[in-house]
C-alpha positions, 0 to 999 in steps of 0.5 A, a space after each residue: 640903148 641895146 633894144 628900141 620899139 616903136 608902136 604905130 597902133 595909135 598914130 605916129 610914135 613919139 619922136 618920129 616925124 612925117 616929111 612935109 610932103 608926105 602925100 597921105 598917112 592913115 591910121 586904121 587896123 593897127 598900123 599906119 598906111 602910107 602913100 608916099 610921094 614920087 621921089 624915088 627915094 624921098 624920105 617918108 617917116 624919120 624916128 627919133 635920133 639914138 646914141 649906139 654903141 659899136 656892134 652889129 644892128 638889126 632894123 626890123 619893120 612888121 609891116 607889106 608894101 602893097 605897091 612900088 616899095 619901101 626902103 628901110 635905112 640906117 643913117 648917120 645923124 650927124 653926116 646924114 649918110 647912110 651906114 646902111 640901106 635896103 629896098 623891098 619892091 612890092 607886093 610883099 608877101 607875109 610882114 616882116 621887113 629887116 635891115 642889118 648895120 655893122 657900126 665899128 663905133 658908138 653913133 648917133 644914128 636914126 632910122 629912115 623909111 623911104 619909097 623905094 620906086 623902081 622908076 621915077 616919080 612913082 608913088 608906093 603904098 605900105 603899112 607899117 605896124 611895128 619897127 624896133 633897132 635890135 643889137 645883134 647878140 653876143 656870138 656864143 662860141 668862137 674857135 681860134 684855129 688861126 687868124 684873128 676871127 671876124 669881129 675880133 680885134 687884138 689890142 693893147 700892143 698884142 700880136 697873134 699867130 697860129 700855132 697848131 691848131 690854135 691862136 698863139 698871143 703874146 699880150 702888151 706889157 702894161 698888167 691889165 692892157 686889153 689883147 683881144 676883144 669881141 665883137 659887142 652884141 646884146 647879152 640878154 638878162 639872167 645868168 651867164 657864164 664866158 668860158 675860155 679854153 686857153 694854155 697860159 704859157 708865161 705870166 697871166 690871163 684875165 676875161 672881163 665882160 664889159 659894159 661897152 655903152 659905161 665903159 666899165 667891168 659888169 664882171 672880171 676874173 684873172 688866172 696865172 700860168 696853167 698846166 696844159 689847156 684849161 678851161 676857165 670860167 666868168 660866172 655872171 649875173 646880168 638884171 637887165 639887158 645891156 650891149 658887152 663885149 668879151 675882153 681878154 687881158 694881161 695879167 702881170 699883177 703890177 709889174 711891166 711883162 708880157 704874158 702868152 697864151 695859146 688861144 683854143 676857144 670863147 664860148 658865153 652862154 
């Protein structure tokens, strides 16, 4: 799931529970209030576990800590460690609140809302309206003038190097194997198109966008050798919303060879 909400208008969301000993919980005004007890970091309201796939994450509360403060964490559901946390010291000034996670994997996480006390045994009082788990979205435009950018990998048994401005890949052998992957993010529903400015030097060059929650293409194509740096293109529609990643290839057409490109850039829009 690439886009959570929850809603406190009416009470406490379906799925999400209060600690025990949670000394006060009101609802009024559109939002629960909250005053927590004196743990410095004590637990105070839980949301329901939920299964993400790798990507970057943003948690994100409209809600003002009125006094001491307010954490807002994200943690491992099964090793309940924390994969990342922030505190906000009141009062806060305007409403929003944000947290962001980078999971290298598919997790089963869940969001928690803590005190935040800057010395012990201090309560805090904080309202909140609104918390939503957002996927970060796909990076639009990315530039290969050298080492493999933040957040991509190579795979598939690929290699890379700077050639002059550009990356240089050499791909596995297998036909189809994966050389070079994005970051996953969130690709917003309508009309697409991922555009690769590559020179492919020996054998072929495939760009899928895949649906990395199923595991399957939402669209592919594959391109053979190129006269010069070239920029092709993957048309595609999406009818919902869905966590992707940009997955380019090897293109061998059933027979075991590597193939190479020079790499300029990948751009989604």
């Amino acid at each position: 799931m690439v886009a959570v909400d929850w809603n406190f208008s009416k009470g406490l969301p379906s799925g999400w529970t209060a600690d025990a000993d949670l000394p006060s919980l009101a609802f009024r005004s559109g939002s629960v209030r909250v005053g927590t007890g004196g743990g410095r970091y004590a637990y105070q309201l839980l949301a329901p576990v939920q299964r993400v796939p790798a990507g970057r994450y943003s948690i994100l509360v409209a809600g003002r800590v009125m006094s001491g403060g307010i954490g807002l964490g994200l943690q491992d559901a099964a090793t309940k460690r924390w994969i990342s946390f922030r505190g906000y010291a009141g009062p806060t000034q305007g409403g929003h609140l944000a947290l962001v996670a980078d999971l290298p994997r598919a997790h089963r996480v869940r969001i928690v809302l803590t005190n935040f006390a800057q010395v012990q045994s201090q309560n805090s009082s904080w309202t909140v309206a609104h918390v939503a788990l957002r996927a970060a979205p796909l990076p639009t435009r990315t530039v290969f003038a050298g080492a493999v950018p933040s957040g991509w990998s190579l795979a598939g048994g690929a290699n890379a190097v700077s050639a002059g401005g550009l990356m240089h890949i050499t791909t596995g052998a297998a036909p189809y194997s994966y050389a070079l992957l994005s970051p996953s993010g969130y690709l917003a529903p309508g009309r697409h198109v991922v555009s690769a400015a590559v020179h492919v030097l020996v054998g072929g060059f495939g760009v899928g966008i895949l649906d990395v929650r199923a595991n399957r293409w939402l669209a592919y194509r594959n391109f053979s050798s190129t006269a010069g740096l070239q920029t092709e293109r993957l048309p595609l529609t999406l009818p919902s919303g869905a966590a992707v990643q940009v997955v380019l290839t090897n293109f061998g057409d059933k027979v075991l060879r590597r193939s190479e490109w020079d790499l300029a850039s990948v751009t989604v829009n």
